[in-house]
Structure formats: structure tokens, C-alpha cells
C-alpha positions in Angstrom: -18.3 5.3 -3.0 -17.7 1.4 -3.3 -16.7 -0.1 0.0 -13.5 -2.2 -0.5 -12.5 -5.5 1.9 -10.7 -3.1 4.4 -13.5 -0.9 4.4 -15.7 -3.9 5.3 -13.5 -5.4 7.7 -12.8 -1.9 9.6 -17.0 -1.4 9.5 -17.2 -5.2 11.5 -14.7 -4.5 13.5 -16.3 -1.4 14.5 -13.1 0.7 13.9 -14.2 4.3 12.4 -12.5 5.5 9.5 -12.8 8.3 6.6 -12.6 7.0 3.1 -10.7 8.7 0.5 -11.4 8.2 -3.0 -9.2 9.7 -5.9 -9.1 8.9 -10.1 -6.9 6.3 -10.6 -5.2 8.1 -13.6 -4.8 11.2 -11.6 -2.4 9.6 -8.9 0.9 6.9 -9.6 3.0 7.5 -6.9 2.4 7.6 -3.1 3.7 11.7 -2.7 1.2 12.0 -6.1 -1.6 10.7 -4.0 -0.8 12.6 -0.7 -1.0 15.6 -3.1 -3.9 15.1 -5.1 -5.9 14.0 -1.6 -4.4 17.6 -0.1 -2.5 16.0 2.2 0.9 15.9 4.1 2.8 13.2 2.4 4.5 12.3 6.0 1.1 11.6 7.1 0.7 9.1 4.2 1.8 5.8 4.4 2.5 3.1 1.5 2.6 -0.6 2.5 5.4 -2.4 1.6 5.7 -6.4 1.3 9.2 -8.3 1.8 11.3 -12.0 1.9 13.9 -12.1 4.7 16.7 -15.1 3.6 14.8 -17.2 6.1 11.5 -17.6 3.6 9.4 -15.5 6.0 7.4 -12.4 4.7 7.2 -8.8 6.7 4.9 -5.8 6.1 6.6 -2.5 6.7 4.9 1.1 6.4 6.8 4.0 5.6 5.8 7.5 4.7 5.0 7.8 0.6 8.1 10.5 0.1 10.8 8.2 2.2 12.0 5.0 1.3 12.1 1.7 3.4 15.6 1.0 4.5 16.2 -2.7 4.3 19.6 -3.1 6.6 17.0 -1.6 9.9 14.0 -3.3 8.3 15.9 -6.8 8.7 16.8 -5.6 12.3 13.5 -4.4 13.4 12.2 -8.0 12.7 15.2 -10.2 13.8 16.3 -11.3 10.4 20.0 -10.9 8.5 18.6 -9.7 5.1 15.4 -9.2 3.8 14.3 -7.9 -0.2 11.0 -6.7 -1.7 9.2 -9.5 -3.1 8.8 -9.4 -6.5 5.6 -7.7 -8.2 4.5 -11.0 -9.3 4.7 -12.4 -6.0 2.1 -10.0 -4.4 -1.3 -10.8 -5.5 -0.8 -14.4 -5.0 0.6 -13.8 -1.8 -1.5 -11.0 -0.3 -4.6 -11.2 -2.3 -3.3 -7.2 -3.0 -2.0 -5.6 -6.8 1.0 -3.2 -6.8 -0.6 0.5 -5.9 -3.6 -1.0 -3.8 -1.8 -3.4 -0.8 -3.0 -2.5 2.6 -1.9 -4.1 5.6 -5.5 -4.6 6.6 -7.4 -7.7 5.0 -4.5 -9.6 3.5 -5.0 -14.0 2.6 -2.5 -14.3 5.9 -1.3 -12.2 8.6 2.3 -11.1 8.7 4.0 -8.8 11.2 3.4 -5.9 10.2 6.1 -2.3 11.0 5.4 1.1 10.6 7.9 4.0 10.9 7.4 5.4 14.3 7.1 8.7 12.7 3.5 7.3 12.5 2.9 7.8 16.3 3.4 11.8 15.8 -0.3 12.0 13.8 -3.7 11.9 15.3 -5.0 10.1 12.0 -2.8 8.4 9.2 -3.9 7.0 5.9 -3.4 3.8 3.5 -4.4 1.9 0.6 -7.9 0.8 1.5 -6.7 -1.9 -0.5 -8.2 -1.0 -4.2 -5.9 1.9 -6.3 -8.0 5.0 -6.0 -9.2 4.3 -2.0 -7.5 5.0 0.8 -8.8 5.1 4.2 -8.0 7.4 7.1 -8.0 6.4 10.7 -5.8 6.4 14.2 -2.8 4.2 14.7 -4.8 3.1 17.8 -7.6 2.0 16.0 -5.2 0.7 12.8 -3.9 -1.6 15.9 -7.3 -3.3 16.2 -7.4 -4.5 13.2 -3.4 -4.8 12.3 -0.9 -5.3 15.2 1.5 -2.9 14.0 5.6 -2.1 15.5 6.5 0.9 15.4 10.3 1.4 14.6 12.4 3.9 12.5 13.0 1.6 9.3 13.4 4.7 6.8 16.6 5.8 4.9 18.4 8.6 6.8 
């Protein structure tokens, strides 16, 4: 298996991790990955990049099968309104494509939230940053290389 950037970065940092690695054609959504990995989808986390009205950009984590809820994500980080960026946006911004963005290794940091639902697993897992890789680690050790919130920033 081909090590991507976060792979790299979590291997200098020292942080230990399990690499998944699935088709590309066999997964497009988040839930399709969890299933074709054999895993729970609550354990499997998307990263999601937004705009708040103020011009700053947030990283939020939610599980693939829930949805981000924008009125508590624009609480959680102290803002009035934020939106998804737009899919055009990404790459330049993050260095990430749509279906491979991991909150580890982007061009900047940003403050990153995950739902707190997070803190219930001994491992979770993410985009390793390249569709078809994910990587599996604590949210201890996702802390040394992200500093991650947890919150509850999901749609009831």
C-alpha cells in the first residue's frame, strides 16, 4: 500500500495508526465506505470544510451516516453563520479533493471539531487524505497531530 501525506506525517510524528485501503469505484459515500471496510459507520468519520460570514474557515468531523448541523457548528466555534465551502474551493484551500480531505496534513491549520460521539471509540477512522485510504487511530493520538473539540454538532 502507497503511504499518503497523512500517513507520512502520522509515521514522523510517531503517532501509530492502521491503514485502510479500499477500490475507489467500490465506495462513494462515507456509510458506503464504513460498509465496504466492515465497519460501524458511527465509528467513521468524514471531514467536512466551512466559511463562517466572518471569512474564517472551520473543520468539523461528523460520523459518515449523520449530517453536520450548521446552526451548533456556528456555535461550537463562536461564529453567527457558517456554510460549506464550495467544491471548487477545497483543493486550493486545503491541498484536499472532495472524497479524500483529512483533517491531518492540510496547506494551513484550522480549528478543527469533531462530534463528541467520537470520544465513545477506542479507535476512529478518516480520509488518510487520498480517496481509497483511510487511516485508523485514537482520538488521543488524532490530537497530536490535529487539536481537535469535541462538541455535538450533528442534526438531531
Amino acid at each position: 500500500m502507497e503511504k499518503t501525506n497523512v500517513m507520512r506525517t502520522l509515521d514522523r510524528l510517531k503517532i501509530t495508526y492502521t491503514p485502510h485501503c479500499y477500490a475507489a469505484t467500490e465506495a462513494i459515500s462515507g456509510v458506503e465506505v464504513a460498509s465496504v471496510l466492515g465497519q460501524d459507520p458511527a465509528q467513521v468519520f468524514k471531514t467536512l470544510v466551512t466559511v463562517a460570514s466572518s471569512g474564517a474557515h472551520y473543520v468539523f468531523m461528523v460520523p459518515v451516516a449523520e449530517e453536520l448541523d450548521l446552526k451548533k457548528a456556528a456555535k461550537a466555534v463562536g461564529e453567527k453563520k457558517i456554510e460549506m465551502i464550495k467544491s471548487k474551493e477545497l483543493l486550493p484551500l486545503t491541498g484536499y479533493v472532495h472524497g479524500g480531505c483529512s483533517p491531518i496534513g492540510m496547506k494551513k491549520p484550522f480549528k478543527t471539531i469533531i462530534h463528541k460521539t467520537a470520544e465513545s471509540f477506542e479507535t476512529i477512522i478518516f480520509s488518510a487524505g487520498k480517496i481509497g485510504y483511510q487511516v485508523q487511530l485514537s482520538l488521543v493520538d488524532l490530537n497530536k497531530a490535529v487539536k481537535v473539540i469535541g462538541e455535538d454538532i450533528i442534526v438531531d
